[in-house]
C-alpha positions in Angstrom: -7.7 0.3 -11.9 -9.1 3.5 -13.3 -12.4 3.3 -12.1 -11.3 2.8 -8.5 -8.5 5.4 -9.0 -11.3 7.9 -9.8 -13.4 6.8 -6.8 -10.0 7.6 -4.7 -9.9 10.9 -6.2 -13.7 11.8 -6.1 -14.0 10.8 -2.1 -11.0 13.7 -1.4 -9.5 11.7 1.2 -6.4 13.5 2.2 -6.4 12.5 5.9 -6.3 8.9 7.2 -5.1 6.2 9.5 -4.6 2.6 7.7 -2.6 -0.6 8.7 -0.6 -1.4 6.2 1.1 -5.0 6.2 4.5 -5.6 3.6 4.8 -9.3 2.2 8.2 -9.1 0.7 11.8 -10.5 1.2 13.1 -7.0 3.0 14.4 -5.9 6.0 10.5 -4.5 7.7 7.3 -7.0 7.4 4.1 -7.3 9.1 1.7 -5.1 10.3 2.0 -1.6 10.9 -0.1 1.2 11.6 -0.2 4.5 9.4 -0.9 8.1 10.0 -1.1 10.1 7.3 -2.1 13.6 6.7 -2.3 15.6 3.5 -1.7 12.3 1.9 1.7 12.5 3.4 3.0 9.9 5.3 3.8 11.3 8.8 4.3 8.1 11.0 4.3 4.3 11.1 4.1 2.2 14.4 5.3 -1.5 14.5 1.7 -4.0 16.8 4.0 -3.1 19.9 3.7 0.9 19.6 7.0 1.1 18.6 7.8 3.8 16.0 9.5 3.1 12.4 12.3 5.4 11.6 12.1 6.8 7.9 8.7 4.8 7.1 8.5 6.4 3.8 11.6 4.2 2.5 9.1 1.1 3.4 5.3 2.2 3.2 3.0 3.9 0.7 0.0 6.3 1.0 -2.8 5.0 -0.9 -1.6 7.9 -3.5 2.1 6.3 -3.8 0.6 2.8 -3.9 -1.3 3.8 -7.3 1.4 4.7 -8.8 3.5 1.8 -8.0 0.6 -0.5 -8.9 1.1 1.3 -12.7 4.5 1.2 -12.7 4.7 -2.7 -11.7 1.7 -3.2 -14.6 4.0 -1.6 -16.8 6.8 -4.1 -15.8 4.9 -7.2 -17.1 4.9 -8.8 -13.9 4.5 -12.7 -14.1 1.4 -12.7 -11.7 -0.8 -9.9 -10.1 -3.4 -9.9 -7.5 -5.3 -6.5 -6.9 -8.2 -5.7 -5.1 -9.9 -2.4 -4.7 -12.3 -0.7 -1.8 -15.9 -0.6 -2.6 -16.3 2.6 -1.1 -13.7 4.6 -1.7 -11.5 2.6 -4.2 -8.2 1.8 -2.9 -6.1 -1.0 -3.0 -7.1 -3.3 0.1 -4.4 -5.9 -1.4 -1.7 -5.8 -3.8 0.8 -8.5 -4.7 3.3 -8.6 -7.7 5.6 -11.8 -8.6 7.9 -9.9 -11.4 9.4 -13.3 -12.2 8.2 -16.8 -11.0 11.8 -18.2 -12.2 13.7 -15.8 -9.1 12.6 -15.9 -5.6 12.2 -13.2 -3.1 11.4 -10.4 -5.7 7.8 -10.8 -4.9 6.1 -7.7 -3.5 2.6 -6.9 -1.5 0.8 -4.5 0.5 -2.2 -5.4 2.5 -4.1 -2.4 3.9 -7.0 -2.6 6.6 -8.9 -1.4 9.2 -9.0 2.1 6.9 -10.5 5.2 8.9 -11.0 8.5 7.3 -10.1 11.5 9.7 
């Protein structure tokens, strides 16, 4: 994780457009499309244009997704899956099971289609 968190922080990405799709047992799943700008999340559209009211409570920046990926690690989860960009070195897919005995605490972020602005 290191290595591809200094690649993150060597490109100097701040500004980008991502679609981001949750894998978890909550209320907002699937695909959605992410603006963000200063690495601040400033909007999130559902595939039918619609926007997502408070999409911070839901989505993460590549910044925020680091940091939960080190929290989580730091939870002992019972199964992780990470993958990392080759060029820039963010997480392209991120799944956590905390406990395999309890269902519906799994969590997971897919990101794609990743354009720098």
């Amino acid at each position: 994780m290191r290595e591809n968190r200094w690649k993150w922080i060597k490109s100097a990405v701040f500004d980008y457009e991502v679609d981001e799709s949750l894998n978890c047992f909550c209320m907002i799943s699937g695909k959605h499309h992410l603006v963000i700008v200063d690495e601040q999340l400033v909007s999130a559209t559902n595939n039918q244009g619609q926007a997502v009211t408070n999409p911070g409570q839901y989505f993460k920046t590549v910044d925020q997704l680091f940091k939960y990926i080190e929290e989580s690690l730091s939870r002992n989860p019972d199964k992780v899956t990470i993958t990392y960009d080759n060029t820039y070195g963010y997480p392209t897919s991120v799944y956590f099971d905390f406990d395999e005995k309890i269902a519906d605490e799994e969590m997971g972020f897919e990101l794609s289609n990743f354009q720098k602005k």
